[in-house]
C-alpha positions as CSV (number, residue, x, y, z in Angstrom):
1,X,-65.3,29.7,80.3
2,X,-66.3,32.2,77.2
3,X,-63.3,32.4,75.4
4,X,-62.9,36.2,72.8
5,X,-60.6,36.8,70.0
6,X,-59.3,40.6,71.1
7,X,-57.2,43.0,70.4
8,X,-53.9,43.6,72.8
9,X,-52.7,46.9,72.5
10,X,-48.7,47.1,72.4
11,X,-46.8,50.3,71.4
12,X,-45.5,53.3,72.2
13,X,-48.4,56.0,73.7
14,X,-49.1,57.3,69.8
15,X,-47.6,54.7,67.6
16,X,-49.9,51.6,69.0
17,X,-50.2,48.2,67.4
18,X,-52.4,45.3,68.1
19,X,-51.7,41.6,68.2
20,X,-54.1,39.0,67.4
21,X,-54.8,36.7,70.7
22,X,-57.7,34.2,71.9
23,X,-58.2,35.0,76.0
24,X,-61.0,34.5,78.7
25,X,-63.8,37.0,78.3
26,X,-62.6,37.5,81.8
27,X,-59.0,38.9,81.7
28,X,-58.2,42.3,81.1
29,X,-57.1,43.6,77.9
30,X,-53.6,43.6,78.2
31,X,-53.2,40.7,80.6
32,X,-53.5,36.8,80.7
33,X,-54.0,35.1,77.3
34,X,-54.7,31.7,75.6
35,X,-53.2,32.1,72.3
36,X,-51.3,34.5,70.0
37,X,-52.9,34.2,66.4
38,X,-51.3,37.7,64.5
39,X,-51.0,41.0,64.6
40,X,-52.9,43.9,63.7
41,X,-50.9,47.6,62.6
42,X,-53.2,50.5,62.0
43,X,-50.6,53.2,61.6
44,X,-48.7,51.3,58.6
45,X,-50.0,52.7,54.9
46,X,-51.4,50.4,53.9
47,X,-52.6,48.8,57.2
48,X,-50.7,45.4,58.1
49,X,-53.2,42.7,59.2
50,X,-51.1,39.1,59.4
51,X,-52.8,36.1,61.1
52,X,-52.7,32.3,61.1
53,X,-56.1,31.7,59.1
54,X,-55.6,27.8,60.5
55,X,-55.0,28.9,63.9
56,X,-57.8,31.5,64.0
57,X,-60.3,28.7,61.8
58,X,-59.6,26.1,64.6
59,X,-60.7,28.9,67.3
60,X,-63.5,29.9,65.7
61,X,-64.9,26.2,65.4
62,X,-64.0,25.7,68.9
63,X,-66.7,28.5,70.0
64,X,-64.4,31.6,70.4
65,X,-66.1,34.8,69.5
66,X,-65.0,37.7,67.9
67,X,-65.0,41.3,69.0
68,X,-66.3,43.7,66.5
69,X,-62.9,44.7,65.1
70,X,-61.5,41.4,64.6
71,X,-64.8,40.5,63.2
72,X,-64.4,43.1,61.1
73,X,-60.7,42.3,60.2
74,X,-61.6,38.9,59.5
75,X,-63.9,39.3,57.1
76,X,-61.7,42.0,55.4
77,X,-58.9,38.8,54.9
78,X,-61.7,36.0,54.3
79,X,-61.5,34.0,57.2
80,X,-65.3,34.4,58.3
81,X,-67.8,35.4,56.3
């Protein structure tokens, strides 16, 4: 089982936020999930990005993979490199 860190898209049709969450590559983006690591809002200024850097460490030593953006976020916060 390949196991992601996504993006699940919650919100209203144009006020969307994100939370954090470790699924199977498999599910669909809103559906089934593993974990719930923190939450991602885009339309805040300045953009809110909170996340349990233990949580999302453990994860990502356990083999989980990152899309892009949370790739992206995470290195923006310091939790990969």
């Amino acid at each position: 089982m390949a196991v992601k860190i996504r993006l699940r898209r919650m919100g209203q049709t144009h006020a969307p936020f994100y939370r954090v969450i470790v699924a199977d590559e498999r599910s669909p983006r809103d559906g089934r999930f593993i974990d719930e690591i923190g939450i991602y809002d885009p339309t805040k200024d300045p953009m809110e990005f909170r996340v349990d850097e233990e949580a999302a460490k453990k994860w990502l030593a356990n083999g989980a993979q990152p899309t892009e953006t949370v790739a992206r976020l995470f290195k923006q916060a310091g939790i990969q490199k």
